[in-house]
C-alpha positions in Angstrom: -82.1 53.2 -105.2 -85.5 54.3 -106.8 -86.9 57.8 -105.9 -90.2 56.6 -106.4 -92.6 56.4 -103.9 -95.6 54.1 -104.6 -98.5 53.6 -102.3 -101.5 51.5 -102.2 -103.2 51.6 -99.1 -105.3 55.2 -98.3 -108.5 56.3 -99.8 -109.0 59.4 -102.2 -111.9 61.6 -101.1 -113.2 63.2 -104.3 -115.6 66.5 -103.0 -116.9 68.9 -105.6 -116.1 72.1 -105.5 -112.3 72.2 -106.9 -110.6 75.5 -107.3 -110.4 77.0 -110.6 -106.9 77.5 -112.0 -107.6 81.3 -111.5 -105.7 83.5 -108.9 -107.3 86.8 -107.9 -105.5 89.3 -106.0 -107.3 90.3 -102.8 -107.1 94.0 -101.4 -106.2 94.3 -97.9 -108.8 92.6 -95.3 -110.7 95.0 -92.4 -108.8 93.1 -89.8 -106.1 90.3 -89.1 -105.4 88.0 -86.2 -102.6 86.1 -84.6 -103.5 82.9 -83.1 -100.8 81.4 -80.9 -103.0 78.5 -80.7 -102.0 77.7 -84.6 -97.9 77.6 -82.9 -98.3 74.2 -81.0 -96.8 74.1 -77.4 -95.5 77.5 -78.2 -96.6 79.9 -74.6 -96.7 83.3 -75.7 -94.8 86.3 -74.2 -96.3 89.5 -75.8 -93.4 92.1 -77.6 -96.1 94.5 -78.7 -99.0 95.9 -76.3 -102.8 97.0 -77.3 -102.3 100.1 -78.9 -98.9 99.3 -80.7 -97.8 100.3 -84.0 -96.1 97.6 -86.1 -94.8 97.4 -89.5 -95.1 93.9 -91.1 -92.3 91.6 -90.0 -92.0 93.4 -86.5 -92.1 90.7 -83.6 -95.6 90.5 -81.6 -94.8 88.5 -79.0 -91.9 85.4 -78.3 -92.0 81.8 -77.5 -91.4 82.6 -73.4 -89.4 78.7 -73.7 -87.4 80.3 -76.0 -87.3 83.9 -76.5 -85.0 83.4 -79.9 -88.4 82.3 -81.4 -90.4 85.5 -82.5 -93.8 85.7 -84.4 -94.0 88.2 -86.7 -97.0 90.3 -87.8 -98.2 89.8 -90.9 -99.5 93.2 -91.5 -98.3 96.9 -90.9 -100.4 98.5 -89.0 -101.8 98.8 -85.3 -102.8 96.1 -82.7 -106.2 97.1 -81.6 -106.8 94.1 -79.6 -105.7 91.2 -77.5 -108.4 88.7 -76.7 -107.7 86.6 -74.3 -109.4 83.4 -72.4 -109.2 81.7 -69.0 -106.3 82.5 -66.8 -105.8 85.2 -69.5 -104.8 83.1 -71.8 -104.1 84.7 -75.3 -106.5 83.4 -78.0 -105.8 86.4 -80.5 -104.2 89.5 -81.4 -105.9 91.8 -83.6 -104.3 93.7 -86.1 -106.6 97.0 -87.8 -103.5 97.2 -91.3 -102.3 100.3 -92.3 -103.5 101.6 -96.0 -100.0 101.6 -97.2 -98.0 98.7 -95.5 -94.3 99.0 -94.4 -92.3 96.2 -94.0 -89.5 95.9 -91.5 -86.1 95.4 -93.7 -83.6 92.9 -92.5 -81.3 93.1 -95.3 -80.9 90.7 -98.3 -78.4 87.9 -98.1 -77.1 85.2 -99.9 -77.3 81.8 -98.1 -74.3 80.5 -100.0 -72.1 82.9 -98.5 -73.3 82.6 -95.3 -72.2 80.0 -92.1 -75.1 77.8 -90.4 -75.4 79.9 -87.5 -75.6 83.4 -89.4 -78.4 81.8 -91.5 -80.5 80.3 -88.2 -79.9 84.0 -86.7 -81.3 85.4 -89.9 -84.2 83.2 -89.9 -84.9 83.3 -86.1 -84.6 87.1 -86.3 -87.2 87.7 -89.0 -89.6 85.7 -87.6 -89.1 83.1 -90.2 -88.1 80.0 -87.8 -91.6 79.8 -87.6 -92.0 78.4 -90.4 -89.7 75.0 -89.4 -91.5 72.0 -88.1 -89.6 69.5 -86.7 -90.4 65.8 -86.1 -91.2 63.6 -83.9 -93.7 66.0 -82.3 -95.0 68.0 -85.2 -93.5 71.3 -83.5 -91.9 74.5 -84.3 -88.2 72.8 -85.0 -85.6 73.7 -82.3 -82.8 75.6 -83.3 -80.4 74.4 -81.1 -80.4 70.6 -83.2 -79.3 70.0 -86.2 -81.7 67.5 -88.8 -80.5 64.4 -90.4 -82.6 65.8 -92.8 -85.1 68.3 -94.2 -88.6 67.1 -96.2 -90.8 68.8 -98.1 -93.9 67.7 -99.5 -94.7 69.2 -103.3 -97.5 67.0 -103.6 -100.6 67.4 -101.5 -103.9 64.6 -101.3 -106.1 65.8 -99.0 -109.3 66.7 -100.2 -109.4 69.6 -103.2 -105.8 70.2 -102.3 -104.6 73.4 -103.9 -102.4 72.4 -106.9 -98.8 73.4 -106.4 -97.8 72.5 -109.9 -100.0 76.1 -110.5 -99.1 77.7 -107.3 -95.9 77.9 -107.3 -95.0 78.7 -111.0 -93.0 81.6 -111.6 -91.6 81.0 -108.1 -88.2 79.1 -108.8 -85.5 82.0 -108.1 -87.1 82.3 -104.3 -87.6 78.2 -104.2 -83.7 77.7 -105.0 -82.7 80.3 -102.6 -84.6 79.0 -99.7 -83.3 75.3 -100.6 -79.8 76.5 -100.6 -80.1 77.6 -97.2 -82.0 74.9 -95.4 -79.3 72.7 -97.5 -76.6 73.9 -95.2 -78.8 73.1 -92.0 -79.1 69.7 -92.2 -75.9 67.0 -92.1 -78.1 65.3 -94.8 -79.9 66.2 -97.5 -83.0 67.8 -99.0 -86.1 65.9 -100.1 -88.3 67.3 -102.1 -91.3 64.7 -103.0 -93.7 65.9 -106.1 -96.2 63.5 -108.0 -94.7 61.5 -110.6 -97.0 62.3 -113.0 -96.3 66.4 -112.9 -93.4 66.5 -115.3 -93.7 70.2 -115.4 -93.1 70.9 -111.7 -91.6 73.7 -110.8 -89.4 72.3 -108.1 -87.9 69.0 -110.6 -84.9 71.2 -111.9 -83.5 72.6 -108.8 -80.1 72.1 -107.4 -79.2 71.1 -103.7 -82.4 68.4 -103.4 -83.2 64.9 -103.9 -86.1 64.5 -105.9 -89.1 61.9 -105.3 -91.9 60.5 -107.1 -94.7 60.0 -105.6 -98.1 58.0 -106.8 -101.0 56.8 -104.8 -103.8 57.9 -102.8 -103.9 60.1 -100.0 -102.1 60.0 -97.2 -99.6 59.7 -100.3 -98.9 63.4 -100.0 -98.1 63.6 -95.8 -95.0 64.2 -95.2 -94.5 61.0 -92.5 -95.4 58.8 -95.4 -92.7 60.1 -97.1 -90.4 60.5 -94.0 -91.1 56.7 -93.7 -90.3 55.3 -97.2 -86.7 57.9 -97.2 -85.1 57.9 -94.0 -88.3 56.8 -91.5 -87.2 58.6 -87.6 -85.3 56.6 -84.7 -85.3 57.7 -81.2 -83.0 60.5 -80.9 -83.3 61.4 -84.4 -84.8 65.0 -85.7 -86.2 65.4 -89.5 -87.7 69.5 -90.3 -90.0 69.5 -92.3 -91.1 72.8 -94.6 -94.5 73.7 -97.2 -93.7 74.5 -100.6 -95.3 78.1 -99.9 -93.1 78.7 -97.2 -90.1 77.6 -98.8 -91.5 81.1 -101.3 -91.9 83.3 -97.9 -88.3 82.4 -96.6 -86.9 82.8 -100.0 -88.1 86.0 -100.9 -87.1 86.8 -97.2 -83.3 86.6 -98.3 -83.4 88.2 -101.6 -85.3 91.6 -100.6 -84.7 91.6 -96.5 -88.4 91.6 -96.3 -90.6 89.2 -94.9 -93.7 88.7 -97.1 -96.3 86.0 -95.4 -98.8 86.5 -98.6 -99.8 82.6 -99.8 -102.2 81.6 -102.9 -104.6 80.1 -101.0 -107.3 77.6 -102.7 -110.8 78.8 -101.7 -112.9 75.4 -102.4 -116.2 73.1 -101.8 -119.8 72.6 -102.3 -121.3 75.7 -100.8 -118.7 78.0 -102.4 -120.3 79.9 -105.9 -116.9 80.5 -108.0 -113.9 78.1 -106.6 -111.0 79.7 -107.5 -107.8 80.8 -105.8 -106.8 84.2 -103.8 -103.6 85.9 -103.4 -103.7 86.8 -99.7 -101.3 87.4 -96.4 -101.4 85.3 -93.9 -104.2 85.8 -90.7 -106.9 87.7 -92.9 -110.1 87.8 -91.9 -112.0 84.7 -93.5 -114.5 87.2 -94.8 -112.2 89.0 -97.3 -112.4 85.7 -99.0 -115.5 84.1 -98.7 -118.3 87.4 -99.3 -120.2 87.3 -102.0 -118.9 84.2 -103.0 -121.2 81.3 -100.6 -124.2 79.9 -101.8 -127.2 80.2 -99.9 -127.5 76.8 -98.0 -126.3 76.9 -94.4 -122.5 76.2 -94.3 -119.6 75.0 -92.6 -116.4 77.2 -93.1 -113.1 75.1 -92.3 -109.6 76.7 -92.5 -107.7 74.3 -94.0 -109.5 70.6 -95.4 -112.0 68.6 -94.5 -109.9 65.9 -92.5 -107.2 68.2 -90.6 -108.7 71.7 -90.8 -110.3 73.9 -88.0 -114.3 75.1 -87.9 -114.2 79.5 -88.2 -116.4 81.9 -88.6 -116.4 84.5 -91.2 -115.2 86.8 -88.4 -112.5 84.2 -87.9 -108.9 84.6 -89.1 -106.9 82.6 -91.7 -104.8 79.6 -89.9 -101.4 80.7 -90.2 -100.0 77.7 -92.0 -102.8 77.3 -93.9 -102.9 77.5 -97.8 -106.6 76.3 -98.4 -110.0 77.3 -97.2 -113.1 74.7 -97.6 -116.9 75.4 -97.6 -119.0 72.6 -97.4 -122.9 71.7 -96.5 -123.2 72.0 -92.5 -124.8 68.5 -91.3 -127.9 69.5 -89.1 -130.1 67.0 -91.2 -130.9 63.2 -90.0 -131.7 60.5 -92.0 -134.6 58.1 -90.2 -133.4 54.5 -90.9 -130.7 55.5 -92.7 -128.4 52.9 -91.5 -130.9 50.8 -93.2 -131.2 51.8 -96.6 -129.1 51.3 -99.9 -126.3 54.2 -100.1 -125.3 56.3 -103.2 -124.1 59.4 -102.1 -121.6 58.5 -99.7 -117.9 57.6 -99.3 -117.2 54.3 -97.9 -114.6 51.7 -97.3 -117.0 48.8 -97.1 -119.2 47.4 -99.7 -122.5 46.8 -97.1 -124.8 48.8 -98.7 -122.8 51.2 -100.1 -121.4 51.2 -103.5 -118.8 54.3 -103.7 -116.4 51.7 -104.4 -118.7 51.4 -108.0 -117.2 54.8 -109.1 -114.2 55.5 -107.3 -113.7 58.9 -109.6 -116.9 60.5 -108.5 -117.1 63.7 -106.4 -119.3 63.7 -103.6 -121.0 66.8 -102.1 -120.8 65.7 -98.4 -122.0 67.7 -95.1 -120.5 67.7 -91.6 -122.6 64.7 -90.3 -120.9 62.4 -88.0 -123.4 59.6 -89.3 -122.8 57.3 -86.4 -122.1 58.2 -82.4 -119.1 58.2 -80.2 -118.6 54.7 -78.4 -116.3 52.5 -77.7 -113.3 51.2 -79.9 -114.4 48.7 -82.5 -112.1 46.2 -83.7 -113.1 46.3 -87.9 -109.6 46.4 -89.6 -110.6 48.9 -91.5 -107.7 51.9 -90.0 -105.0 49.3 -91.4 -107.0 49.4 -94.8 -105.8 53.2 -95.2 -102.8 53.8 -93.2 -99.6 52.6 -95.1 -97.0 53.4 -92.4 -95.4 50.4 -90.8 -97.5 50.9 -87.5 -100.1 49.7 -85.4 -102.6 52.3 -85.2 -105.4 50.5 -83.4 -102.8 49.8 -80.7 -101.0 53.2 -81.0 -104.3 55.3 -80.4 -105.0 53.0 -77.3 -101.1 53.9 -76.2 -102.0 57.2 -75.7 -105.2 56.9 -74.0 -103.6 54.8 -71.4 -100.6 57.0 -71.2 -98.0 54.1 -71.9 -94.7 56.2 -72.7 -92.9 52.7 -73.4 -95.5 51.3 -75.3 -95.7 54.6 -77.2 -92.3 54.5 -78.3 -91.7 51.1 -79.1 -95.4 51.3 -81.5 -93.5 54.1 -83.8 -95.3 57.8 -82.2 -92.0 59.3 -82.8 -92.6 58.9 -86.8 -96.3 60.6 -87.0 -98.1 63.8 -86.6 -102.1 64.1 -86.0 -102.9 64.4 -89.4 -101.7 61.3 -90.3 -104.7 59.5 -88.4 -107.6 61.6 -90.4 -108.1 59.2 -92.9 -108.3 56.5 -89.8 -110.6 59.1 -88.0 -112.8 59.8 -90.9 -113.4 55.5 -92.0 -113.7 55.1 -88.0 -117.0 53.3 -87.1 -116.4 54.4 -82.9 -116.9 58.2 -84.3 -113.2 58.5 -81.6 -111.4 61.5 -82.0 -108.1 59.8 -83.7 -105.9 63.4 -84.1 -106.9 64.8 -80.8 -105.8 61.7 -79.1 -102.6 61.2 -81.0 -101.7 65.1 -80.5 -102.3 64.2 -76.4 -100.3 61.4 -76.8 -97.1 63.3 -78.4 -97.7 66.3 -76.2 -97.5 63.3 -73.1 -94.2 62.3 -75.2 -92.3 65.7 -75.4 -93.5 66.7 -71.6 -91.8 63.5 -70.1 -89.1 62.3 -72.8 -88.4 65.7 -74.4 
């Protein structure tokens, strides 16, 4: 069987504003925050209280479903507050770092001496379970299953992706070490997808993984894309599913005891001044990155990309998973008649009146605007025209609006995660919120059918 993995139908989104091969090392930010919203499904149970001292790796709080499941701080240092919402729910915990940071040791080990359980109890331990998604449901994995198999996804195509070829370099003894363990957690095996065209990647010579080739445009890089061309997800069946920069964190993790949430994170877009990349821990303050460094026109901040990240503030934190900040024009500007004029500057899956489709290598310097309003589903064709997994997604979206568990199942939800319906929600003429209904939708799905 071929490891390649071809596909044709998605659409590229070329922005400007692409991070310079250039990693800067960041000093320690004023402040950083926990977000238990970034843990879907996960219902906090605070370890630590206002006022606590912590060293970096030291459990916060616990998943109260599970208390096995701790989140770590990322930081040394003292929780100086815990902001919370309605019903005192908890939206954030602050974390003032300590000059000097200490980070709680849990003692190296070598995961090819170790048994399946004394590797999950390491990992679930230090915090590092986190770090596990599982499928179906796009959740922190369970550690009580065990995966037909594990996927990770080398080769990123969301917009100004950072380049992993670069990030990652210099990272192969802590890469191996993490695929050796997560190799003796599944009753399968471990695939590890980069482009075909990256020769040089630093994941191609490892042992204990399958290697795949992948070509296309985006959603090439999802991981259900790939989850659907290798082994695609029956009901009953769990895949995990791990980032490249994590696969660093939970290596490192075995070979010094320590757990060290610091990513190379691609600061990018329009409005940024010098695009380039930062070394920084996870949950810094968004303005240890981005000061100095905006152009003047009003902005839009987004942790994470354009299509699946989430709006902050430059008081905001740094999404916990997240390897890649984006700054782009903030859309408070109407065209009159626009609908009705010839457009060049402009993405577009149609040819009526637009003509991106003229210069399909162009970058675009594109603002927030919706360019439409929110109204009923329109039947165009035009979500099939981008999503290459074998599913309805007209009919799937409409599935979980009407709350149809059977219809759900039988239309393929078990196979996708919201992201795989931003290229759908971004070409959609109804302005519909695609990823927000498919997350209610899978949410519906684990709270009835676990």
């Amino acid at each position: 069987m071929s490891n390649d993995i071809r596909i044709r139908k998605g659409l590229d989104i070329h922005l400007e504003g692409e991070a310079e091969k250039i990693t800067k090392q960041l000093s320690l930010a004023k402040m950083y925050g926990l977000k238990p919203a970034d843990f879907h499904s996960v219902v906090p149970k605070l370890i630590a209280k206002e006022g606590t001292e912590v060293k970096a790796g030291e459990a916060v709080f616990h998943d109260k479903k599970d208390e096995r499941v701790v989140f770590p701080s990322p930081v040394s240092g003292k929780i100086t507050e815990i902001v919370r919402g309605e019903r005192r729910k908890i939206l954030e915990i602050k974390i003032t770092p300590d000059a000097q940071q200490v980070y709680k040791d849990f003692g190296s080990k070598n995961p090819s001496q170790m048994e399946v359980a004394e590797i999950k109890d390491f990992l679930l331990s230090a915090g590092a379970w986190t770090l596990i998604k599982q499928r179906p449901y796009d959740v922190i994995a369970n550690p009580d299953d065990t995966p037909k198999a594990i996927f990770v996804s080398a080769c990123k195509t969301n917009p100004l992706a950072p380049d992993y070829g670069y990030v990652l370099k210099g990272k192969e003894k802590f890469l191996q070490v993490a695929l050796t363990a997560l190799s003796k957690l599944t009753a399968g095996k471990v695939h590890v997808s980069v482009f075909k065209n990256d020769p040089q990647s630093p994941l191609r010579n490892l042992k204990d993984i399958v290697i795949h080739n992948v070509s296309g445009p985006h959603p090439a890089g999802n991981v259900s894309t790939q989850i659907a061309k290798i082994d695609p997800i029956n009901k009953g069946e769990v895949v995990w599913v791990v980032t490249p920069q994590d696969l660093v964190v939970i290596g490192e993790l075995f070979v010094t005891g320590k757990l060290n949430l610091t990513r190379t994170v691609a600061l990018t877009g329009a409005c940024v001044e010098k695009p380039q990349y930062f070394s920084v821990v996870a949950g810094a303050q968004i303005d240890s990155l981005v000061s100095g460094n905006l152009k003047k026109e009003k902005s839009r901040i987004i942790s994470g990309d354009v299509l699946t990240g989430e709006k902050v503030s430059e008081g905001g934190f740094l999404g916990y998973y997240d390897d890649q900040i984006t700054v782009i024009p903030e859309g408070d500007d109407y065209e009159f008649f626009g609908w009705n004029k010839p457009i060049f500057n402009k993405v577009s899956t149609t040819r009526a009146m637009t003509f991106s489709w003229l210069n399909p290598k162009k970058k675009y310097n594109l603002n927030t605007n919706t360019n439409g309003e929110h109204r009923a589903f329109v039947m165009t064709g035009m979500y099939e025209e981008v999503f290459p997994l074998d599913i309805y997604p007209m009919q799937l979206l409409k599935a979980c609006l009407y709350k149809d568990l059977d219809e759900l199942e039988n239309l393929g939800a078990y196979e996708v995660a919201p992201e795989d319906f931003a290229l759908t929600e971004f070409v959609c003429v109804s302005k519909q919120p695609h990823q927000k209904i498919i997350r209610e939708g899978l949410d519906l799905m684990m709270q009835e059918l676990g």
